[in-house]
N, CA, C and O atoms as CSV, one atom per row, in Angstrom:
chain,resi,resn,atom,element,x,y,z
A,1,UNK,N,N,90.314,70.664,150.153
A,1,UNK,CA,C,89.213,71.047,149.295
A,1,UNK,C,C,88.922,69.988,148.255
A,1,UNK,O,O,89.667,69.043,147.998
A,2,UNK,N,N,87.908,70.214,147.758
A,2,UNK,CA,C,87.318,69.519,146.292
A,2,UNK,C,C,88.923,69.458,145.560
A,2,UNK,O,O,89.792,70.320,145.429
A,3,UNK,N,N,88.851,68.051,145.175
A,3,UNK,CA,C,90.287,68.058,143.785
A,3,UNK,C,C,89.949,68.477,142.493
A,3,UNK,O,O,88.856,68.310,141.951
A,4,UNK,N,N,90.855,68.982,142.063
A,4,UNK,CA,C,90.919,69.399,140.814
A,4,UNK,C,C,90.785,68.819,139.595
A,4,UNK,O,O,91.765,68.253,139.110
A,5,UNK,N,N,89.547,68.863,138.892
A,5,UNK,CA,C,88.885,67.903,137.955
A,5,UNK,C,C,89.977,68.695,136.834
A,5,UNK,O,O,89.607,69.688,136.207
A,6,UNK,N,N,91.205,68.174,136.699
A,6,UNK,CA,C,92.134,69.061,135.406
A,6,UNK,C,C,91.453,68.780,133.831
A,6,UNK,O,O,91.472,69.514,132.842
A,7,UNK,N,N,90.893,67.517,134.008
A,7,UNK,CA,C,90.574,66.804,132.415
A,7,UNK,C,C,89.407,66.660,132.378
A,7,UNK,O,O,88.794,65.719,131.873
A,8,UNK,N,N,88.867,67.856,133.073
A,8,UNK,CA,C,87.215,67.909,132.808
A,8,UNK,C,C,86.834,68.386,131.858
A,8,UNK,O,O,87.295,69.467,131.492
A,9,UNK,N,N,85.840,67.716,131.131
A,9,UNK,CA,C,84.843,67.827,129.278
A,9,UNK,C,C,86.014,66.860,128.581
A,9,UNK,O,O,86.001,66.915,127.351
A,10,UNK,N,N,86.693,66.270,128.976
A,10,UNK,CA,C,87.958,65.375,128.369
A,10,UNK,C,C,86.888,64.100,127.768
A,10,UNK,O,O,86.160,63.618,128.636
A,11,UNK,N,N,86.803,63.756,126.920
A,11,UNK,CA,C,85.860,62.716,126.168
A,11,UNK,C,C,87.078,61.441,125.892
A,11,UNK,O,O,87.671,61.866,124.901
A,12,UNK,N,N,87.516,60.546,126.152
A,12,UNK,CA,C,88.614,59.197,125.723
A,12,UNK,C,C,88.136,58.342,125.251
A,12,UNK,O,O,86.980,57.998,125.497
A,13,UNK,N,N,89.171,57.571,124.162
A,13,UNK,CA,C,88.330,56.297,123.808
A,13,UNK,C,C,89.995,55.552,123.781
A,13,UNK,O,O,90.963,56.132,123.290
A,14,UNK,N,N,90.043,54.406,124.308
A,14,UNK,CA,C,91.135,53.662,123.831
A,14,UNK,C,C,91.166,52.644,123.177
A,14,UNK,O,O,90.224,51.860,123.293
A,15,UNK,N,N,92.470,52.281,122.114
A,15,UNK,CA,C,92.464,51.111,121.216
A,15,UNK,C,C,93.695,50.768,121.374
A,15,UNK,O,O,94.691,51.487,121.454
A,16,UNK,N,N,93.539,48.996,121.443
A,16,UNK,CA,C,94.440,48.508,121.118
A,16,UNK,C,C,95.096,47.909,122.338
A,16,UNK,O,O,96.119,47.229,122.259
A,17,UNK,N,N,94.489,48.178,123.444
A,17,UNK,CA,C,94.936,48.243,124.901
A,17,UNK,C,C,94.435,46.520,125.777
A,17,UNK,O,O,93.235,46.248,125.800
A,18,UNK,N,N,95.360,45.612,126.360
A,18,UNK,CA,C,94.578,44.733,126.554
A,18,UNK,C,C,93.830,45.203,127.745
A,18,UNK,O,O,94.189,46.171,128.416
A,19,UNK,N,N,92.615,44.376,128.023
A,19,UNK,CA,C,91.504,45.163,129.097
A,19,UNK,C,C,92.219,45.319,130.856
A,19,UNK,O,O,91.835,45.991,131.814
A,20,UNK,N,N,92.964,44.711,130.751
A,20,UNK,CA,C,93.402,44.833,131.946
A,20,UNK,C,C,94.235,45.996,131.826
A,20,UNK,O,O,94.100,46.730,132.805
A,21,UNK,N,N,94.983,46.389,131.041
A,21,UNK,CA,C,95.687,47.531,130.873
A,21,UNK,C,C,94.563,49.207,130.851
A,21,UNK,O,O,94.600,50.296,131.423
A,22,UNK,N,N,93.754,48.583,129.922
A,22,UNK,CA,C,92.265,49.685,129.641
A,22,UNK,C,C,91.703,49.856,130.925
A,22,UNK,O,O,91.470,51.034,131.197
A,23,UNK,N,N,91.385,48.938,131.890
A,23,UNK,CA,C,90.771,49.174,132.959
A,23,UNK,C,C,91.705,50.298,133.782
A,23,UNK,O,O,91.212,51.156,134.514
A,24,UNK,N,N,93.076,50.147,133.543
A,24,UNK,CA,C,93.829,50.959,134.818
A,24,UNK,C,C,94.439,51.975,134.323
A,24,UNK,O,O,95.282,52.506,135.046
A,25,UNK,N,N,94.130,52.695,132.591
A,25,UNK,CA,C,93.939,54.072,132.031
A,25,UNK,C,C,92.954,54.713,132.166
A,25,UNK,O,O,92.815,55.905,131.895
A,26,UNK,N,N,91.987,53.809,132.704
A,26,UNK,CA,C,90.064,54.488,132.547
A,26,UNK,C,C,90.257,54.588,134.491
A,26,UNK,O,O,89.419,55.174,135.175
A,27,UNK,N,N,91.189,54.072,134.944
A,27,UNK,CA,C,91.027,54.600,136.540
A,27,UNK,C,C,91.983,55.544,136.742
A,27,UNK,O,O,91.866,56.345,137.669
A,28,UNK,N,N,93.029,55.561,135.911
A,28,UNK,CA,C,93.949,56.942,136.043
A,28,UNK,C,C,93.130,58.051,135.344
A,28,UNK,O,O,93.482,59.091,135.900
A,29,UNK,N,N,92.175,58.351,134.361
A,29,UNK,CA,C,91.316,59.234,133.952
A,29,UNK,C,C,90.404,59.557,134.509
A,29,UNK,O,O,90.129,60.722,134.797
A,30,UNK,N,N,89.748,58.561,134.772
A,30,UNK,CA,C,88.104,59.789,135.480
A,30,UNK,C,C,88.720,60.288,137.229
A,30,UNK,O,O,87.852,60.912,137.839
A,31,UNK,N,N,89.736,60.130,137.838
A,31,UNK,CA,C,89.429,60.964,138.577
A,31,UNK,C,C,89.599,62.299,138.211
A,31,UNK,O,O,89.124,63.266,138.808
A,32,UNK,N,N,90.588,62.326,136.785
A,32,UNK,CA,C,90.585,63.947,136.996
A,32,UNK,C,C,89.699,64.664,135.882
A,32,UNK,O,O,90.002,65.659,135.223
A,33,UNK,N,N,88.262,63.741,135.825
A,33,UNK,CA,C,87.340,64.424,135.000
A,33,UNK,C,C,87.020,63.928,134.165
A,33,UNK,O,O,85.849,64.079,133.816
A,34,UNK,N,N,87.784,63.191,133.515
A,34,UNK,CA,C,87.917,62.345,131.682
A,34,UNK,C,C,86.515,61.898,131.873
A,34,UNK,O,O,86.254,61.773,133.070
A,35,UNK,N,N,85.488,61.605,131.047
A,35,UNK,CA,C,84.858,60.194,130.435
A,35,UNK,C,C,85.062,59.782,129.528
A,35,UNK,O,O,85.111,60.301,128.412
A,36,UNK,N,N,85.222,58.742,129.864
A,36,UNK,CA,C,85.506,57.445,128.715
A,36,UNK,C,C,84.740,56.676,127.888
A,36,UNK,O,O,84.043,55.839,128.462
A,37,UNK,N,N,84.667,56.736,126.504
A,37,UNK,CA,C,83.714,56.416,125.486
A,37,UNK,C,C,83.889,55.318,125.064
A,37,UNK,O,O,85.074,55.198,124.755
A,38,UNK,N,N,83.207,54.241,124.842
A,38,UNK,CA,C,83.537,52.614,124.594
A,38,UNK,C,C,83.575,52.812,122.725
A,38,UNK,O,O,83.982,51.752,122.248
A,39,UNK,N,N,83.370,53.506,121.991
A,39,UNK,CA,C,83.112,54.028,120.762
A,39,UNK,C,C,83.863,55.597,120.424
A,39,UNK,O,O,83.747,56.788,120.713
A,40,UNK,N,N,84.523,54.860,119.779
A,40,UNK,CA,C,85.100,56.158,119.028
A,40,UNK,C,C,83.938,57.289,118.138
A,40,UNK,O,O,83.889,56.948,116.956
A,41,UNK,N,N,83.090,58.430,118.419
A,41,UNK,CA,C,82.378,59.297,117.887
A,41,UNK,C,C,82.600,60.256,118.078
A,41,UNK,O,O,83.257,60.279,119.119
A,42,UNK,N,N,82.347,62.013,117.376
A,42,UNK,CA,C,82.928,63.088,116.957
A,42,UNK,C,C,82.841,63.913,118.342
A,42,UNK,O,O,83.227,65.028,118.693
A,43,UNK,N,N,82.061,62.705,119.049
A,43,UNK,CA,C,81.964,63.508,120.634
A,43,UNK,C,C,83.765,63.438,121.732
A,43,UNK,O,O,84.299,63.903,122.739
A,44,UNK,N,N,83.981,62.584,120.676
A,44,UNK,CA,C,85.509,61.899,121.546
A,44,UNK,C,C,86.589,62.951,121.758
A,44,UNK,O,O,87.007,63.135,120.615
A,45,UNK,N,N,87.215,63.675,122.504
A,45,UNK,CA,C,88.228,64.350,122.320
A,45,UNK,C,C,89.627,63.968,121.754
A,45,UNK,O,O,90.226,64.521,120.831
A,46,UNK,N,N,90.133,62.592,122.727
A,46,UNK,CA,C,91.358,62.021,121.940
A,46,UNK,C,C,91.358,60.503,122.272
A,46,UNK,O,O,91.185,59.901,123.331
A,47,UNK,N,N,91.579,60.141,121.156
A,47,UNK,CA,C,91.926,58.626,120.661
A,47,UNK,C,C,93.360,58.299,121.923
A,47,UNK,O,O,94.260,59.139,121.932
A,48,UNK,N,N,93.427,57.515,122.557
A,48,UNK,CA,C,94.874,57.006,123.381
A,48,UNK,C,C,95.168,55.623,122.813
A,48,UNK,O,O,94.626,54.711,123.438
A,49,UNK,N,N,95.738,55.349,122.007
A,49,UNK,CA,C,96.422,54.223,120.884
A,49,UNK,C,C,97.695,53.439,122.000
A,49,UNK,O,O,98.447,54.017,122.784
A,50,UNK,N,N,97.600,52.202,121.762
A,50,UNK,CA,C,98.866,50.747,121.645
A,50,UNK,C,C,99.354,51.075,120.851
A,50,UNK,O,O,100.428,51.639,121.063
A,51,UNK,N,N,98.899,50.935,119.515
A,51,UNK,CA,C,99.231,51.239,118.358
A,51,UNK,C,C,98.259,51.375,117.158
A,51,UNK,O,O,97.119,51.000,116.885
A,52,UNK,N,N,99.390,52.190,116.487
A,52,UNK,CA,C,98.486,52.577,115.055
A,52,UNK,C,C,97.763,51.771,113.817
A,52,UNK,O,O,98.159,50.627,113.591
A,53,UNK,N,N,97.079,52.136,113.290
A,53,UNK,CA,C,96.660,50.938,112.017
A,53,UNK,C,C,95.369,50.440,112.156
A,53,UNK,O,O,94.788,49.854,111.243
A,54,UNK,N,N,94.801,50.686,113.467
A,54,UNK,CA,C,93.375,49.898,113.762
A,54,UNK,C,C,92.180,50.901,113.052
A,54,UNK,O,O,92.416,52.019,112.593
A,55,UNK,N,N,91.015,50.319,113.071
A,55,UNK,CA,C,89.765,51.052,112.760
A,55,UNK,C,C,89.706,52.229,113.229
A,55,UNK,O,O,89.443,53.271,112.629
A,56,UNK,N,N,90.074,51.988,114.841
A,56,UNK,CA,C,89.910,53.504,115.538
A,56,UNK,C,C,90.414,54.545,115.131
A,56,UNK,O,O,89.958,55.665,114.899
A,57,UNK,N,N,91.997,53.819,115.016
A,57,UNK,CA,C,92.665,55.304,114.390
A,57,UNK,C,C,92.748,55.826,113.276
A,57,UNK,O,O,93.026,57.014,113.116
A,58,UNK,N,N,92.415,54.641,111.929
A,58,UNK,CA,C,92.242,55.340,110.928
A,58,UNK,C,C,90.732,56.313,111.252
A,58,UNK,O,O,90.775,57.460,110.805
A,59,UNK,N,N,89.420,55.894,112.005
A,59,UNK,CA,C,88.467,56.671,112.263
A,59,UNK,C,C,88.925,58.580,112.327
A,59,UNK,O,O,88.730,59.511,111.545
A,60,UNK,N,N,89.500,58.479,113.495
A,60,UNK,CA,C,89.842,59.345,114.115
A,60,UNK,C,C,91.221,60.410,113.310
A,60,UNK,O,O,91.657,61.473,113.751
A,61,UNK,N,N,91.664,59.662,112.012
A,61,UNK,CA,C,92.615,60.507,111.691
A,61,UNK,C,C,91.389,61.001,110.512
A,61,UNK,O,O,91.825,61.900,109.794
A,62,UNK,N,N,90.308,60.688,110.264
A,62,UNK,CA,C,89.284,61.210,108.949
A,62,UNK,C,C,88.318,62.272,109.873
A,62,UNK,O,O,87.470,63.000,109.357
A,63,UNK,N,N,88.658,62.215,111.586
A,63,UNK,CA,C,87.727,62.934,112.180
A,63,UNK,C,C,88.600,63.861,112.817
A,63,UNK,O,O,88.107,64.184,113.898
A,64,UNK,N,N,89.651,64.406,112.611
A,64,UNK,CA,C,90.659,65.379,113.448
A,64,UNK,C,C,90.912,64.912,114.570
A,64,UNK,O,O,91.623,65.609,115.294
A,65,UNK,N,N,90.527,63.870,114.982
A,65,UNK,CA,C,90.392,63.822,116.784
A,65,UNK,C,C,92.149,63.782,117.362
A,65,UNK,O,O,92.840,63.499,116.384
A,66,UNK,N,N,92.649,63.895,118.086
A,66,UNK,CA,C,94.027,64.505,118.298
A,66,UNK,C,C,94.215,62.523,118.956
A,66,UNK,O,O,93.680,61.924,119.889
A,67,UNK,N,N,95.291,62.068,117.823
A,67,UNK,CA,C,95.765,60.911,118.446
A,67,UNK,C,C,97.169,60.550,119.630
A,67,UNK,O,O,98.326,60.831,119.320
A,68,UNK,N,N,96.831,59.939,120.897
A,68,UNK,CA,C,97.981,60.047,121.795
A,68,UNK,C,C,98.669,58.902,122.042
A,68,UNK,O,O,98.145,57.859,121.649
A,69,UNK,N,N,99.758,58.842,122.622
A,69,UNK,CA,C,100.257,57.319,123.343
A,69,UNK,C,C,99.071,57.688,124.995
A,69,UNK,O,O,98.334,58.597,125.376
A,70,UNK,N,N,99.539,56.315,125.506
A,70,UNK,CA,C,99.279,56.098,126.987
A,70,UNK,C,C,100.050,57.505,127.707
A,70,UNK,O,O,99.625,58.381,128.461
A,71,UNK,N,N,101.114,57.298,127.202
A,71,UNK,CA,C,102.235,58.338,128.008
A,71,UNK,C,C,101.786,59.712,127.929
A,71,UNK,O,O,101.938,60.383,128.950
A,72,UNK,N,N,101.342,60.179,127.071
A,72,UNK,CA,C,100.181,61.437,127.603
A,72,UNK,C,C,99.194,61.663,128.336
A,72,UNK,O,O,99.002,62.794,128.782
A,73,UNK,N,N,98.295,60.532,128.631
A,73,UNK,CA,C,97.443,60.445,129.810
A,73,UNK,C,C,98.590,60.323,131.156
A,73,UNK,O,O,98.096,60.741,132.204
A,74,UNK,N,N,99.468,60.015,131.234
A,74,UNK,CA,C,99.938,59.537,132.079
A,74,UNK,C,C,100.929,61.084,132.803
A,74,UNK,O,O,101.237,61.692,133.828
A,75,UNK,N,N,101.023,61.038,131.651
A,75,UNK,CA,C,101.905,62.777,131.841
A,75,UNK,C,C,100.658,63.391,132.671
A,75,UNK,O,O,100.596,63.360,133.900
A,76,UNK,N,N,99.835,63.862,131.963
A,76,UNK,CA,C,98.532,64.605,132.438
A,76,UNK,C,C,97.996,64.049,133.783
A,76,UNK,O,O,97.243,64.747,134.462
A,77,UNK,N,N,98.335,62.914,134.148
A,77,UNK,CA,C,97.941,62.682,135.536
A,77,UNK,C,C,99.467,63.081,136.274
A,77,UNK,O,O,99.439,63.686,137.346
A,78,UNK,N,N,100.072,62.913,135.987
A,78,UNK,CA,C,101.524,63.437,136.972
A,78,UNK,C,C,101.299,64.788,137.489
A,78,UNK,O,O,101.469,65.156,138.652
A,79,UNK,N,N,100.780,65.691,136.198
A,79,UNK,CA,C,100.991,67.018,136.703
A,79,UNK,C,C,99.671,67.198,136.957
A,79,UNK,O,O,99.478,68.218,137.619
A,80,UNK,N,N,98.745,66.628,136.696
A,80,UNK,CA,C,97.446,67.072,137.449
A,80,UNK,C,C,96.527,68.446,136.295
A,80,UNK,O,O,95.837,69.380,136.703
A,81,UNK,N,N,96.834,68.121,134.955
A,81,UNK,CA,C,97.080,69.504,134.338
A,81,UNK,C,C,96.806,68.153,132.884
A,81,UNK,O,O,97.125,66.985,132.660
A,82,UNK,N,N,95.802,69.591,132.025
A,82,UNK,CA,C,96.071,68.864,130.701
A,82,UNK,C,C,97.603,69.115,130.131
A,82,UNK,O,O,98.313,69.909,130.748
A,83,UNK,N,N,98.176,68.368,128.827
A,83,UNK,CA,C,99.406,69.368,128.879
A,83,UNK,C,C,99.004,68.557,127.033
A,83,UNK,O,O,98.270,67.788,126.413
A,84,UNK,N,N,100.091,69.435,126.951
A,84,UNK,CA,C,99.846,69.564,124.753
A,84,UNK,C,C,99.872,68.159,124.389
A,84,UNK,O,O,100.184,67.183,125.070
A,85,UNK,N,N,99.545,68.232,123.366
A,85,UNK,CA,C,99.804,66.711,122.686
A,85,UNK,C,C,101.138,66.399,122.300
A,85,UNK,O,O,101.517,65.229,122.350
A,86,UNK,N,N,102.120,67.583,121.807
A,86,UNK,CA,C,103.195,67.208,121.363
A,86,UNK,C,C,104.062,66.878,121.998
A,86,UNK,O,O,104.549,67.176,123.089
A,87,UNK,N,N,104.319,65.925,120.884
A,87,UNK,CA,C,105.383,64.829,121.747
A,87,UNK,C,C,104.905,63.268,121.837
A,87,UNK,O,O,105.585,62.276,121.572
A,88,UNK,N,N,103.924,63.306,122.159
A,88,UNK,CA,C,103.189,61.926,122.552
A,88,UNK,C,C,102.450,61.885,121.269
A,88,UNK,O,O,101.598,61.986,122.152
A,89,UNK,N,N,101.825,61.838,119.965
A,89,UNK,CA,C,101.394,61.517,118.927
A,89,UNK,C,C,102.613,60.274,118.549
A,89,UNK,O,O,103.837,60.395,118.500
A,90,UNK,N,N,101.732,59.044,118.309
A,90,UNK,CA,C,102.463,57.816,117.952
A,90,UNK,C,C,103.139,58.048,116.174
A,90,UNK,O,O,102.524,58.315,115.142
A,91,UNK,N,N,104.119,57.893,116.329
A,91,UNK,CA,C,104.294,57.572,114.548
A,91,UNK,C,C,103.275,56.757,113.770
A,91,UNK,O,O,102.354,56.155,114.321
A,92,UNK,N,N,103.450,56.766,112.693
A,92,UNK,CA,C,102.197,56.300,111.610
A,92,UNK,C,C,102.432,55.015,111.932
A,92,UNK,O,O,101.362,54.442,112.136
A,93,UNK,N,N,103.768,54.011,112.126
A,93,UNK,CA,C,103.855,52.589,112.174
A,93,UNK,C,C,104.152,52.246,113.609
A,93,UNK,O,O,104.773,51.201,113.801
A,94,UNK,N,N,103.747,53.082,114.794
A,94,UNK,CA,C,103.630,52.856,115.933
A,94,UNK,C,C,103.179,51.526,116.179
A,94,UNK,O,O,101.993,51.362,115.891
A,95,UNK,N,N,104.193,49.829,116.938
A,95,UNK,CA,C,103.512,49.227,117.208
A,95,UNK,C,C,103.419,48.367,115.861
A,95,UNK,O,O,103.554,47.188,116.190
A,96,UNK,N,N,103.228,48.486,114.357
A,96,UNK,CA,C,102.628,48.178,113.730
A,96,UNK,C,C,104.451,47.499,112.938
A,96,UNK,O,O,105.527,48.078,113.089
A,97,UNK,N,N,104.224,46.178,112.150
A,97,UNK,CA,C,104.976,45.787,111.585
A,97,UNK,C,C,104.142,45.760,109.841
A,97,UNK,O,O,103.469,44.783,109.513
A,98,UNK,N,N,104.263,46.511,109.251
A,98,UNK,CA,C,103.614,46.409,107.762
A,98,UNK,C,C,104.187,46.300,105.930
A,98,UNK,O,O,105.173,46.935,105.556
A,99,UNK,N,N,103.676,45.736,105.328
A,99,UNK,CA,C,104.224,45.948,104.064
A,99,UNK,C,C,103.512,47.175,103.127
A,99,UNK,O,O,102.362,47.614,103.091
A,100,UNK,N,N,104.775,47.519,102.375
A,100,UNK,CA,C,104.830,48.781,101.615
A,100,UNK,C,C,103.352,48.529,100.865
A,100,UNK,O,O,102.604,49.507,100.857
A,101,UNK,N,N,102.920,47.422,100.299
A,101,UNK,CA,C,101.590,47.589,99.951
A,101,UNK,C,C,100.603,47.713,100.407
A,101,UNK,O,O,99.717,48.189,99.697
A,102,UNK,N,N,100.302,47.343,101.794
A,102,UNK,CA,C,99.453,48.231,102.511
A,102,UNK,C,C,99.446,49.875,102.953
A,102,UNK,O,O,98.600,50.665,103.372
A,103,UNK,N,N,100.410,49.904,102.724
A,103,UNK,CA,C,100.615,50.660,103.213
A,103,UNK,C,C,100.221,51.798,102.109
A,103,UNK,O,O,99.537,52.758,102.464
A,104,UNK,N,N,100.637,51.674,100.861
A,104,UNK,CA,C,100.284,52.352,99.460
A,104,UNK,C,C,98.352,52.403,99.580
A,104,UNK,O,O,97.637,53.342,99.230
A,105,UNK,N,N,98.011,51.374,100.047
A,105,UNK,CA,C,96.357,51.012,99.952
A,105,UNK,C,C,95.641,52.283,100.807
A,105,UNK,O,O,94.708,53.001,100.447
A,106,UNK,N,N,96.440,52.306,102.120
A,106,UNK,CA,C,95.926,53.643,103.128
A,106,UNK,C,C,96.286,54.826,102.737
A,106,UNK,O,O,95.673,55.794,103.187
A,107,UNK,N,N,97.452,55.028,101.730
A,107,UNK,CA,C,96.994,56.410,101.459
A,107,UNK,C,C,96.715,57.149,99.893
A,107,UNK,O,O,96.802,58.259,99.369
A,108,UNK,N,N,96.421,56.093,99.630
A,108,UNK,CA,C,95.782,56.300,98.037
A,108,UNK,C,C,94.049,56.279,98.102
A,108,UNK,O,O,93.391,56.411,97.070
């Protein structure tokens, strides 16, 4: 029969990803429904982060949008099934090597 579109109305945007890597998350997604947004907007369901600290994700942490690793898309294609976010949300310095004064700057 027809396959099972599991991550259908699934809206993605990824950051941080080199394109060759982006190209072969955006082919593990749309078969099971995802579209993929070149722009992070309030239409996006979830941000899929390298890592934390970029435009996108500060965007997306001022817009609720639910932030993931790769390894949640990846989960979600294993089982064929959306599955929760928890677990896969990157830490705040995911990826990111920073000083305490920037760091004071983002949340003041």
């Amino acid at each position: 029969g027809k396959p099972k579109l599991a991550l259908a109305g699934l809206r993605l945007c990824f950051s941080g990803f080199a394109p060759e890597v982006k190209a072969e998350l955006e082919a593990m997604a749309k078969p099971l429904g995802c579209t993929v947004s070149r722009s992070l907007n309030p239409l996006v369901t979830h941000l899929v982060v390298q890592r934390t600290g970029m435009d996108k994700y500060r965007a997306a942490m001022q817009l609720g949008i639910p932030v993931v690793t790769a390894a949640w898309l990846a989960r979600c294609v294993a089982e064929e099934a959306l599955v929760g976010i928890a677990g896969f949300q990157p830490p705040p310095l995911h990826g990111l090597k920073v000083s305490v004064e920037v760091l004071l700057v983002w949340v003041i």
